[in-house]
VOGU-3710 file (C-alpha; in Angstrom, 3 decimals, decimal comma):
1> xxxxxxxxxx> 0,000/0,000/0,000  3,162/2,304/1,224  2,515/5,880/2,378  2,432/9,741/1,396  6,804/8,893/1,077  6,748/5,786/-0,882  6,463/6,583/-4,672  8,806/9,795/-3,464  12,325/8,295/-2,621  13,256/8,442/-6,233
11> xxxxxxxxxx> 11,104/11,241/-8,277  10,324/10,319/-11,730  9,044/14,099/-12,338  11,341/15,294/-9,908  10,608/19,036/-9,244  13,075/22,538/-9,441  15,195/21,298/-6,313  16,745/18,569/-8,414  19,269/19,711/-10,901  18,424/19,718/-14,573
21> xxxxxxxxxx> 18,785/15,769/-16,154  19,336/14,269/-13,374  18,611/10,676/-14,517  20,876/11,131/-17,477  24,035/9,236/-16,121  20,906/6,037/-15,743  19,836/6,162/-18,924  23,522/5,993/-20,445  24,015/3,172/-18,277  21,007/1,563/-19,513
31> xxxxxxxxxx> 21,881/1,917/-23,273  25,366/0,357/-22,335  24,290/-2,892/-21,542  21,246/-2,640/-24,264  21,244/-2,674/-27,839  17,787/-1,247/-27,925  16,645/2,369/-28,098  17,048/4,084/-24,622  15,234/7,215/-24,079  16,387/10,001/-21,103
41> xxxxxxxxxx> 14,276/11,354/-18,626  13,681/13,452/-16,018  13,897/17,059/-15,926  15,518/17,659/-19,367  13,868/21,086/-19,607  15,308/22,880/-23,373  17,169/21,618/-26,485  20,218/22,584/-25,122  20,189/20,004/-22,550  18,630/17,594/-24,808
51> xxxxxxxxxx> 21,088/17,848/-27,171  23,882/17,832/-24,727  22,594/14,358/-23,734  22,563/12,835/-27,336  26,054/14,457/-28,179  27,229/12,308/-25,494  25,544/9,286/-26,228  23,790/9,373/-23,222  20,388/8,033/-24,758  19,257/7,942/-27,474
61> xxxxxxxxxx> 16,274/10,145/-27,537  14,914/12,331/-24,702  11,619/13,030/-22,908  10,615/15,955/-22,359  7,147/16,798/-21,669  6,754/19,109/-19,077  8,853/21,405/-20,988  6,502/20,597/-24,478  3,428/21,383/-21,915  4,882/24,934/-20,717
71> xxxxxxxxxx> 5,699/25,535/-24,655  4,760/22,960/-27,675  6,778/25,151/-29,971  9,799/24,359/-28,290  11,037/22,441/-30,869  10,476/24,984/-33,835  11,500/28,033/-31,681  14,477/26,279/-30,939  15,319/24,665/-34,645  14,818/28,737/-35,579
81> xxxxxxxxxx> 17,615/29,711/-33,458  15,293/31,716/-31,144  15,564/29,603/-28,084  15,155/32,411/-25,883  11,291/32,987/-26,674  10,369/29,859/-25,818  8,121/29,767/-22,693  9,839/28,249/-19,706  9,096/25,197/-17,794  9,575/25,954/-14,297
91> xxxxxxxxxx> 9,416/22,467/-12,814  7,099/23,801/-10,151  5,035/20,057/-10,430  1,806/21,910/-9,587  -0,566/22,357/-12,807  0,571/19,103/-14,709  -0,118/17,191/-12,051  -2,493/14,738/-12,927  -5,614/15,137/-10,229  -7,743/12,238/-10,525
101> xxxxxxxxxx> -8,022/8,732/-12,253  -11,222/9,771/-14,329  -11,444/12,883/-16,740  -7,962/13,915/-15,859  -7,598/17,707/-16,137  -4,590/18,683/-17,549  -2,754/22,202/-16,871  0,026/24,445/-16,335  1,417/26,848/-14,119  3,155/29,030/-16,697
111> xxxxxxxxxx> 0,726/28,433/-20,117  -2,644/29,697/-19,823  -3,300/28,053/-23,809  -3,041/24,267/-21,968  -6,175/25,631/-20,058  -7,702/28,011/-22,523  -10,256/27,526/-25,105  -9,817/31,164/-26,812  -6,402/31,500/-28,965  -4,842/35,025/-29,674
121> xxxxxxxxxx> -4,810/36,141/-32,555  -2,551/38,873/-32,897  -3,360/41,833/-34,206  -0,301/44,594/-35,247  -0,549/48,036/-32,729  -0,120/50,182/-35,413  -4,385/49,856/-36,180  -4,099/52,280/-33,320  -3,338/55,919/-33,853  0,342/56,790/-33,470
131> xxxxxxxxxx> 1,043/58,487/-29,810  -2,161/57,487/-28,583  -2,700/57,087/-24,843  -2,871/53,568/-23,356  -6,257/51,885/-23,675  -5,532/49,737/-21,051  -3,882/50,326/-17,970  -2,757/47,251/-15,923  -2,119/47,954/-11,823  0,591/45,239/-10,561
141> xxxxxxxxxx> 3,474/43,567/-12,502  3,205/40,394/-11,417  2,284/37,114/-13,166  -1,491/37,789/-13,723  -0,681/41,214/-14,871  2,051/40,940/-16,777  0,442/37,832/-18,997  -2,843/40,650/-19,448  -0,629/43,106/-20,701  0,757/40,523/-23,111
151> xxxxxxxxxx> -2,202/39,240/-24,143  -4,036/42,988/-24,714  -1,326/44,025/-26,493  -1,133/41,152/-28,848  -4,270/41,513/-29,691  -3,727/45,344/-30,384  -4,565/47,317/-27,278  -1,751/49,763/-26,424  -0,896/49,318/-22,914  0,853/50,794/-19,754
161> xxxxxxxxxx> 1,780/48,832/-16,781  2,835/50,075/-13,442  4,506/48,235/-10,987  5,306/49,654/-7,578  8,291/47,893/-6,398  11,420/47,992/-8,596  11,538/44,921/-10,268  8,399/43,177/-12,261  7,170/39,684/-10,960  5,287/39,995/-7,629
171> xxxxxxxxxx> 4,689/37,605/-5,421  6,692/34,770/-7,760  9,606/36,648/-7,845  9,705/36,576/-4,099  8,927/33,433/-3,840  12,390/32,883/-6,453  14,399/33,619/-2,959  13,905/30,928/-1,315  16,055/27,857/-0,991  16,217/26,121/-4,667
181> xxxxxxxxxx> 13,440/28,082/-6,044  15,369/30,005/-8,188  13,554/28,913/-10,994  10,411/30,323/-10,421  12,304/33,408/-11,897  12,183/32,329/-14,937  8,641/33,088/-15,969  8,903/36,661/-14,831  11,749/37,062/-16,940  9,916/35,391/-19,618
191> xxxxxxxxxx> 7,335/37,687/-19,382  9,088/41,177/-19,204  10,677/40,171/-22,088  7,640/39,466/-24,159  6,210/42,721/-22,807  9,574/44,537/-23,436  9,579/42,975/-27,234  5,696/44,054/-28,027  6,094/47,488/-26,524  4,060/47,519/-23,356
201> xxxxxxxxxx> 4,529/51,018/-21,399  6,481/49,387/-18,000  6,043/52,448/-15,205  8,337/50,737/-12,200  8,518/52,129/-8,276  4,858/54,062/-9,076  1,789/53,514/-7,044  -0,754/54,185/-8,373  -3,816/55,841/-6,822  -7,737/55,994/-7,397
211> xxxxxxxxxx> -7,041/59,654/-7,804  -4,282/59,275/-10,820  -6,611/56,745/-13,017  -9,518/59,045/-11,952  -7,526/61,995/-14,139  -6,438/59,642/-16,732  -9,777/58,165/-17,427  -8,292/54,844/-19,612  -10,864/53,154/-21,280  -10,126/49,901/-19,317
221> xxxxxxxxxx> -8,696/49,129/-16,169  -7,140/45,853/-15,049  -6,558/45,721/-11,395  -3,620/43,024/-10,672  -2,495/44,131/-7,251  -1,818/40,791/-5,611  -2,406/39,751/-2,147  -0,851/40,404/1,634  -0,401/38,405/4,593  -3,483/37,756/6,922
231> xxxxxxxxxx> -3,112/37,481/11,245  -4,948/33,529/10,754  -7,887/32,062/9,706  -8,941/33,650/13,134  -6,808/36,659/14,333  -3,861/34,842/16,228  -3,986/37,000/19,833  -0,016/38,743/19,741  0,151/38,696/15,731  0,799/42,234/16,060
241> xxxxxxxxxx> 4,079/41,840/18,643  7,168/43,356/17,227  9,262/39,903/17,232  6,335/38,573/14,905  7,563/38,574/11,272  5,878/37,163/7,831  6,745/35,140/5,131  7,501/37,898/2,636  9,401/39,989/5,050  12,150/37,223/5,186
251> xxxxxxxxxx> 12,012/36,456/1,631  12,494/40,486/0,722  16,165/40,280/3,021  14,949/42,053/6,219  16,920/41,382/8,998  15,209/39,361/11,436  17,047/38,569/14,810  16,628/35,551/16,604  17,773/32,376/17,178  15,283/30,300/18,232
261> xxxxxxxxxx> 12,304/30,522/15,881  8,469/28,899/15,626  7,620/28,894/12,177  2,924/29,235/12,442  2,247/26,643/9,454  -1,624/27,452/8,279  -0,603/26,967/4,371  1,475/24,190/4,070  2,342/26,108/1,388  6,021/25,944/-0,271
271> xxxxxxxxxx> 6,879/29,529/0,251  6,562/28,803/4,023  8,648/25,826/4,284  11,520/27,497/2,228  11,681/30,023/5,069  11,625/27,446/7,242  14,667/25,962/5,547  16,328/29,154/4,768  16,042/29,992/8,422  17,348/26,718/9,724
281> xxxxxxxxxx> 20,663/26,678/7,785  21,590/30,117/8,973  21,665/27,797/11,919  18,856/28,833/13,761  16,638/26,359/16,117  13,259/25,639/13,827  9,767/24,215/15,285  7,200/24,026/12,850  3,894/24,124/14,633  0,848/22,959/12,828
291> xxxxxxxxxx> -2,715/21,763/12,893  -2,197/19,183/9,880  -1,574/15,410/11,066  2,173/16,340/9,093  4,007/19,195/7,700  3,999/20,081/4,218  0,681/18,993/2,757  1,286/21,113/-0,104  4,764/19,507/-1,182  3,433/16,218/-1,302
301> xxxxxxxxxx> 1,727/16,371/-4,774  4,951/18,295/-6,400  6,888/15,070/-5,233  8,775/17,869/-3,043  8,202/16,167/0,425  10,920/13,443/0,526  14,094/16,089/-0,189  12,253/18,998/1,747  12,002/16,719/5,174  15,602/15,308/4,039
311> xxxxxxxxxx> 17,126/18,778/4,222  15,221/20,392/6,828  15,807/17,512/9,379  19,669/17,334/8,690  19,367/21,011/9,792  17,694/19,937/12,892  14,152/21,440/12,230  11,624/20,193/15,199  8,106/19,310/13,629  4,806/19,381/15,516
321> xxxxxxxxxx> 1,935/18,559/14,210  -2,061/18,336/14,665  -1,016/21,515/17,390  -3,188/24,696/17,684  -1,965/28,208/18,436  -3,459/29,797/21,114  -1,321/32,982/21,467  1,525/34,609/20,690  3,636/36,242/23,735  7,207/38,397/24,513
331> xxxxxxxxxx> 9,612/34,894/24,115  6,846/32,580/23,784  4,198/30,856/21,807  1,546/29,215/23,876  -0,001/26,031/21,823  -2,172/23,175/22,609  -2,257/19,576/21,370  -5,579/18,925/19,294  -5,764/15,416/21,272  -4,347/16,678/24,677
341> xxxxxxxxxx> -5,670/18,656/27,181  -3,836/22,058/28,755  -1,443/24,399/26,877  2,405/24,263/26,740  4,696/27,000/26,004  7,359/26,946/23,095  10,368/29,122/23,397  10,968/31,933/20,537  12,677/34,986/19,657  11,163/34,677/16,756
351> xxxxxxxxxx> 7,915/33,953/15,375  7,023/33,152/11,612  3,572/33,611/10,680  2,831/31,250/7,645  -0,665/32,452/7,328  -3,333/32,291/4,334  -3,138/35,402/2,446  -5,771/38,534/1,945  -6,356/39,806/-1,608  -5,570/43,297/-1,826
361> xxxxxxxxxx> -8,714/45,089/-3,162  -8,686/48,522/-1,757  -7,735/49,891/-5,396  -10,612/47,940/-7,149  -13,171/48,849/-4,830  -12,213/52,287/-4,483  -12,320/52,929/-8,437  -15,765/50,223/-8,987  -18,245/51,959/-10,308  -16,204/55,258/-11,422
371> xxxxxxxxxx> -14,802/54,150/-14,442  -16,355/52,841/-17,496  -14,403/48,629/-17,717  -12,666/47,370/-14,767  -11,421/44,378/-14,171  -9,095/42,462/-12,116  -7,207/39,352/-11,957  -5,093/36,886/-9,864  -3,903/37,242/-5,762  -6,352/40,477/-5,364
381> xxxxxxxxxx> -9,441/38,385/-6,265  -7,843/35,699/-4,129  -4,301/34,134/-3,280  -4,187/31,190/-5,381  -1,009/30,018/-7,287  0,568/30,793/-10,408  -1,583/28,959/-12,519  -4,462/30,567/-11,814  -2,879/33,950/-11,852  -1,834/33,863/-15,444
391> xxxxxxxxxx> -4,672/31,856/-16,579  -6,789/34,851/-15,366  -4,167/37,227/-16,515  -5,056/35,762/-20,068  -8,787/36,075/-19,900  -8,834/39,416/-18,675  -6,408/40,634/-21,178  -8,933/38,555/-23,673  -11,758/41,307/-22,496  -9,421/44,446/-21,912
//
């Protein structure tokens, strides 16, 4: 029958934290002793890598289809010599995931078209007058905005995004910082680019206010302003203590002091356990505290447990599990067993609140019902994950 760990100890699909082809070295061993066609797998993510592996006489042919679900022109793109359109495959194992034995739906976290029913047709921007103001104005650079400014402007809308950090990307491109998630970068940068290459206004380090779209009056609005962290599914009593931190304040660089740290697990979510781990080998103590009967629900499906718990545990990371939080206090976090009576204090200098998200609407709602089309898209209708931030990125840039 085996477990939640059995059919993980050696990944078939293995996710972003295992490096690129890393069954290769079986498959050449295979084709040794064979005088049959032997095919590679496993993570072999762009031609380059494919055709590193044939060159060496590795395999003889290659598999590769996560990386044909995240772009089926791969192969032409790349035969053109224009490898670097090609959309990437992040190895995030979340929307190909098969998720049932009957009427399997199939999907992806980077390509809305595996998932959409409505192509693009592109239609050339010069239909529009020359110097005329944006027709669309998109609030938010990350993934569900920047795939509706793509997809507007392909279809012949000229459009202005703002962004008010620095850098485009959002939520994803924190979520690049933690430990062996680097990859998650890639579709941001896949993205600016396209937006860069079809002209797309990008307005970085601007927030934007009711008051400025008020005065510019665009003839659509797309509101893409993500999401921000929530005090628990019920208010956590001492959230609001000054040795409390969140997810996204770690992952941004702040420096947190502490050494002895209870990481609040409400998610299960990866960005929470990479903090977890990026905490615990700067050599900090780690408890993970949760309500779940395990930690890391959400890595299980992504074949992501069996390495996570691998690493984490030769850091020394304590896990508790099916345990409630009753408060938060100065050096302490009072919690009680789900199947125990009475309350127990952990020690902590510093707690991590791994919280569900709150879609940040203020914008929307302050400009609904002022202007003539608005729409919005992706965390700020509510936190979900990439996939279903640029798959509504597409159909709202399908309406703008």
């Amino acid at each position: 029958m085996g477990s939640i760990f059995s059919t993980h100890m050696f990944p078939f699909h293995a996710s972003m934290h295992a490096p690129p082809a890393y069954a290769a070295h079986l498959a050449a061993t295979i084709k040794a002793a064979l005088t049959i066609p032997v095919f590679a797998a496993g993570r072999i993510m762009n031609a380059a890598q494919a055709e590193h592996i044939l060159e060496q006489e590795q395999a003889d042919g290659v598999e590769m289809i996560r990386a044909l679900i995240a772009d089926p022109t791969l192969p032409r793109l790349s035969q053109e010599g224009r490898a670097g359109e090609v959309r990437p495959c992040i190895a995030c194992n979340q929307g190909c995931q098969v998720r049932g034995v009957m009427n399997v739906p199939l999907g992806c976290n980077v390509n809305p078209d595996v998932a959409a029913t409505q192509p693009i047709i592109p239609i050339p921007q010069w239909l529009s007058p020359a110097g005329a103001a944006p027709s669309l104005v998109v609030v938010g650079g990350g993934p569900a905005g920047m795939e509706a400014a793509r997809t507007a402007a392909l279809r012949g809308r000229r459009v202005a995004l703002y962004e008010r950090e620095q850098t485009l990307g959002g939520t994803v491109a924190l979520a690049a910082k933690g430990p062996g998630r680097g990859e998650l970068q890639l579709i941001s940068d896949y993205l600016q680019a396209q937006l860069e290459k079809i002209g797309v206004e990008i307005h970085l380090g601007v927030e934007v206010t009711p008051k400025m779209l008020l005065a510019q009056r665009p003839a659509t609005v797309l509101i893409a302003t993500g999401a921000y962290t929530g005090s628990g599914l019920l208010p956590i009593p001492g959230h609001d203590l000054a040795h409390v931190v969140d997810v996204r304040r770690i992952l941004r660089g702040e420096r947190c002091e502490g050494a002895r740290v209870v990481v609040i697990d409400e998610t299960g979510s990866h960005g929470l356990l990479s903090v977890a781990e990026l905490l615990a080998a700067e050599g900090r103590g780690v408890e993970i505290v949760t309500e779940d009967w395990y930690v890391g629900h959400d890595l299980v499906a992504t074949h992501d447990i069996v390495p996570w718990m691998q690493r984490v545990l030769a850091h020394g990371v304590t896990m508790t599990p099916h345990t409630s939080v009753v408060r938060i206090e100065p050096g302490q976090v009072i919690v009680s067993d789900r199947f125990i009576a009475g309350e127990r204090a952990l020690p902590a200098d510093m707690v991590v609140l791994g919280t569900y998200e709150r879609p940040e609407q203020g914008l929307y709602y302050a400009l609904k019902g002022h202007l003539p089309r608005l729409f919005r898209a992706g965390d700020c209708v509510a936190p979900r994950h990439i996939e279903q931030a640029i798959l509504e990125g597409r159909q709202a840039g399908m309406q703008a």
